[in-house]
PARO-128584 format. One record per residue (C-alpha): x, y, z; residue in three letters. Coordinates in pm, 1 decimal. Layout:
BEGIN
X,Y,Z,resn
X,Y,Z,ALA
...
end
This chain:
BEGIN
X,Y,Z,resn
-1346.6,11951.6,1380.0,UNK
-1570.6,11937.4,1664.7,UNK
-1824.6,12263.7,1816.3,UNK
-1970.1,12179.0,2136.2,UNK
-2152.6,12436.2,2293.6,UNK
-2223.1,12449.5,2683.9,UNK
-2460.8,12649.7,2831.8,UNK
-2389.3,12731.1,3203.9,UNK
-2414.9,12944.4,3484.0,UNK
-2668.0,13183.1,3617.7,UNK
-2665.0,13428.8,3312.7,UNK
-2680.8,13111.0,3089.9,UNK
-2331.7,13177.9,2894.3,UNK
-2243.0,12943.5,2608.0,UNK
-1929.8,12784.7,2671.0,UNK
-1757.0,12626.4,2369.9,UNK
-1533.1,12320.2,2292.3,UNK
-1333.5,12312.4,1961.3,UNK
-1164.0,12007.9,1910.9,UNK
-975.7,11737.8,1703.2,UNK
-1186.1,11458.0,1650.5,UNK
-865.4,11221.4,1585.7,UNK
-617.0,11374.8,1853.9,UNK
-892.7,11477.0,2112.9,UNK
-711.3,11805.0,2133.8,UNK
-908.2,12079.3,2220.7,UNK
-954.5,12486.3,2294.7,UNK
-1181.5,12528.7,2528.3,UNK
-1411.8,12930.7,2489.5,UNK
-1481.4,13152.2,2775.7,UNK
-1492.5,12932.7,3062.9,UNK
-1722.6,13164.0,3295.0,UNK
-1965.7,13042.8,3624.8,UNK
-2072.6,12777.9,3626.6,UNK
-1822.6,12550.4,3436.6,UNK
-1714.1,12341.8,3674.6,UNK
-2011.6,12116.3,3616.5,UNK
-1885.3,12043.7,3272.1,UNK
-1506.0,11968.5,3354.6,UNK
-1550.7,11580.8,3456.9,UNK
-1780.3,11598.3,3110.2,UNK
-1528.7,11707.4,2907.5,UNK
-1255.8,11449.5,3072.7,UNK
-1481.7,11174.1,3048.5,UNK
-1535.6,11233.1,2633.3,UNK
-1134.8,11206.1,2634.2,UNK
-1055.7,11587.9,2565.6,UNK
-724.0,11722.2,2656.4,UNK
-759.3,12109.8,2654.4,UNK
-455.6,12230.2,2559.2,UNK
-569.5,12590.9,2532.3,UNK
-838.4,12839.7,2696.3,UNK
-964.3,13129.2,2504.5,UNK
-1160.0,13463.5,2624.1,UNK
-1347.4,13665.2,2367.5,UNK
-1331.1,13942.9,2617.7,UNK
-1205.1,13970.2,2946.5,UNK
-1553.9,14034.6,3136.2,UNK
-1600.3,13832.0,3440.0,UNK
-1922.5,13596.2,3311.8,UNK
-1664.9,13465.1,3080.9,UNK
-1339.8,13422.7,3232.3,UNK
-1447.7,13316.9,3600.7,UNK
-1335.8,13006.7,3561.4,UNK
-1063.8,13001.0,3380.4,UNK
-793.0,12929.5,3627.3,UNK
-1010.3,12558.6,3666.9,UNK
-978.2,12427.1,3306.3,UNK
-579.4,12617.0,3259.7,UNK
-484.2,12403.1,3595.0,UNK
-661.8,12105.8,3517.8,UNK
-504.3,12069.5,3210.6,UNK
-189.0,12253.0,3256.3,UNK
-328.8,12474.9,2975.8,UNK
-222.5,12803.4,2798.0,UNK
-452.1,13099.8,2879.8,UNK
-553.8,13380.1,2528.7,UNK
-676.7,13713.6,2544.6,UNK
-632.1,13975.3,2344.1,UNK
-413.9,14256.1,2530.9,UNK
-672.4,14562.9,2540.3,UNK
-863.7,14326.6,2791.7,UNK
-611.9,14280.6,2967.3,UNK
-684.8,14536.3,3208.6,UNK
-1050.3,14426.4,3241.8,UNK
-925.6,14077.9,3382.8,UNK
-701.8,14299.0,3610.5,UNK
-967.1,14483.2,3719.3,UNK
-1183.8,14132.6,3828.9,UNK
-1238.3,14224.7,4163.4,UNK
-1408.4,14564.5,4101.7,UNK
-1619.1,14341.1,3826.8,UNK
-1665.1,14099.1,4103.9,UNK
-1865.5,14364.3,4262.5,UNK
-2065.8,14469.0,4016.7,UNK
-2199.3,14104.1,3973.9,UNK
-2250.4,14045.3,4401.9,UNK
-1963.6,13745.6,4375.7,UNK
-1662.7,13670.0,4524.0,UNK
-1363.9,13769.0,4316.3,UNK
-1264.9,13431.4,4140.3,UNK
-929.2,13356.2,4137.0,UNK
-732.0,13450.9,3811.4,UNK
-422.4,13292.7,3611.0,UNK
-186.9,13472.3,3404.5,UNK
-238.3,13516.8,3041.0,UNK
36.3,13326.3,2869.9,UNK
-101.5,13381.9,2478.2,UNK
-163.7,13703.8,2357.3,UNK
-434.3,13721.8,2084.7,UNK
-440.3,13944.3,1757.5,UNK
-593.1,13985.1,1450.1,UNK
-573.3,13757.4,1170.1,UNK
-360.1,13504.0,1407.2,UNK
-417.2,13133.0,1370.1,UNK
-492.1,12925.2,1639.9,UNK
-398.5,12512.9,1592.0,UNK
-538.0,12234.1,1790.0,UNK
-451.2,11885.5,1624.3,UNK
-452.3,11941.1,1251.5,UNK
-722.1,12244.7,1268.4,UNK
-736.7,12592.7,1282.4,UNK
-930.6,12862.1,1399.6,UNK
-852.7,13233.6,1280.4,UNK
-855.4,13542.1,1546.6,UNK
-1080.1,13805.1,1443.5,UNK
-1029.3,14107.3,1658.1,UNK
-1363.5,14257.0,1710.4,UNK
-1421.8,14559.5,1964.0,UNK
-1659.2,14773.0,2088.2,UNK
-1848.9,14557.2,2333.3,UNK
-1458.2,14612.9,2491.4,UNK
-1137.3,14731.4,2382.2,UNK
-1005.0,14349.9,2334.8,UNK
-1330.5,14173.6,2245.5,UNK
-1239.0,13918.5,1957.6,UNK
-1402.6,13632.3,1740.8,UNK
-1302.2,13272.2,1643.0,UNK
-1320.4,13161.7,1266.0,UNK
-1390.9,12835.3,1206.3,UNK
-1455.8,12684.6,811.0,UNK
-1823.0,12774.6,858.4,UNK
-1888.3,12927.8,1169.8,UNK
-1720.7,13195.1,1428.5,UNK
-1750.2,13216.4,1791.4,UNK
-1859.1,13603.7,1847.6,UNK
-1873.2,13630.1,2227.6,UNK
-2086.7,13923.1,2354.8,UNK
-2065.8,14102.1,1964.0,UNK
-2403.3,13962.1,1836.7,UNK
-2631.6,13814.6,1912.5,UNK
-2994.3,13632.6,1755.5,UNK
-3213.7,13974.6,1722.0,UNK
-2961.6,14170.2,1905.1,UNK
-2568.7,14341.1,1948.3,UNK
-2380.8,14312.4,2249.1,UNK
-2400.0,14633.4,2506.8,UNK
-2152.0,14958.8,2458.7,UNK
-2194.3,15084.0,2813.5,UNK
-2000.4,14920.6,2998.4,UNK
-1657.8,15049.3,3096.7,UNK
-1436.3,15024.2,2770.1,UNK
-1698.6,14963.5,2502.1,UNK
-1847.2,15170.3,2240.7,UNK
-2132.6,15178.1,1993.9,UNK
-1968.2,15302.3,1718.6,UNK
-1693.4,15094.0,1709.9,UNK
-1920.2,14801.1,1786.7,UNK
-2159.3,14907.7,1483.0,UNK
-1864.8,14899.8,1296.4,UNK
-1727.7,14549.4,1400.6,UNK
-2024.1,14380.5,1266.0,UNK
-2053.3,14546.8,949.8,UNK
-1731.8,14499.8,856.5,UNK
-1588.2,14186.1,988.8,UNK
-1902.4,13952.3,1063.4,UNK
-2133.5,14069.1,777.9,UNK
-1902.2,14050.3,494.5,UNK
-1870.0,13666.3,599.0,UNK
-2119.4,13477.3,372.4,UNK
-2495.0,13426.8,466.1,UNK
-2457.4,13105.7,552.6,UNK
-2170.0,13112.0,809.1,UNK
-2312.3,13043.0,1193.4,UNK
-2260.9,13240.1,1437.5,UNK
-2244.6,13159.4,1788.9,UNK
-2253.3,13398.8,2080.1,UNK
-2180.2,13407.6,2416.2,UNK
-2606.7,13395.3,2519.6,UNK
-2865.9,13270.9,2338.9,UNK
-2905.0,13094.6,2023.4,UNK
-2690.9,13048.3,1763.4,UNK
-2777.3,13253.9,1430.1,UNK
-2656.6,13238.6,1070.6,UNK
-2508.2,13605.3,925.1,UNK
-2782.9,13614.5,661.4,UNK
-3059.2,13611.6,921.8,UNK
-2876.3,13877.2,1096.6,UNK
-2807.9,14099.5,797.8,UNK
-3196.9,14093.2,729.4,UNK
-3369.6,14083.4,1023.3,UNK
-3198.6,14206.4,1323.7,UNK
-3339.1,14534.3,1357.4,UNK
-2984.2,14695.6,1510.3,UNK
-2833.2,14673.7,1174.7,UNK
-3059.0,14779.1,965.0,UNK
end
């Protein structure tokens, strides 16, 4: 299995690849400004997105979804609490000083414990809110994909329309620190981070 991480746009979101070496099959993680630059990339290493996932549904990571799902003719996941949030792009638009980008349907919805397959590899759904209703995580063998959840030193904000501390608190105790110290984790800014540095040092969850 392949991890490629992206980091675009103006707020410098990670962008993530996760592909079949052998079929060059791949799902392709919150797509947000700025990733047009990588799309002739990715075409040019001979990946065929078959599927685009959202972590969450807030606008940094789903403005460009409708580029990769047409370019592709790939499927579009989110998990259905966010749903509304991705409605709601153009008031997010605002919010952010940017045109409303143009949005596709969601064709996949996302839930706990689901598996995802691309080629002959999986990745496991971990819903995950509090940073939003529908926020969720992607489990690879060794790693998970935790969007705006946590971050290197940090969590992900509560205050925004739909989120909540408490329920984000209570995310990463139970579903990202009872993974095993060594499992990465890589969010949606910043540097990636392993869950035993986290459990130790990041002063939120102490």
């Amino acid at each position: 299995m392949t991890l490629k991480t992206f980091t675009v746009g103006p707020m410098e979101n990670n962008t993530y690849l996760v592909g079949d070496e052998v079929t060059r099959e791949a799902m392709l993680v919150d797509p947000g400004f700025g990733t047009a630059a990588i799309l002739d990339q990715v075409k040019a290493d001979g990946w065929t997105v078959c599927l685009v996932l959202n972590t969450h549904a807030h606008l940094d990571h789903i403005a460009e979804n409708a580029l990769f799902v047409e370019a592709f003719g790939a499927g579009l996941a989110l998990h259905p609490a966010d749903v509304p949030l991705m409605d709601a792009a153009d008031i997010q638009a605002q919010w952010f000083g940017v045109p409303t980008p143009r949005m596709v349907p969601v064709t996949h919805d996302l839930e706990d414990g689901m598996a995802l397959t691309v080629g002959s590899e999986t990745v496991r759904v971990v819903h995950t809110p509090g940073h939003s209703p529908g926020s969720v995580c992607f489990a690879g063998p060794d790693w998970v994909i935790v969007g705006d959840l946590v971050f290197a030193g940090s969590i992900g904000r509560a205050d925004l329309p739909g989120g909540d501390y408490d329920t984000l608190i209570g995310s990463i105790r139970t579903r990202i620190l009872a993974l095993d110290d060594g499992a990465t984790l890589y969010p949606g800014h910043g540097a990636s981070t392993t869950v035993g540095r986290e459990r130790r040092t990041n002063p939120f969850l102490q």
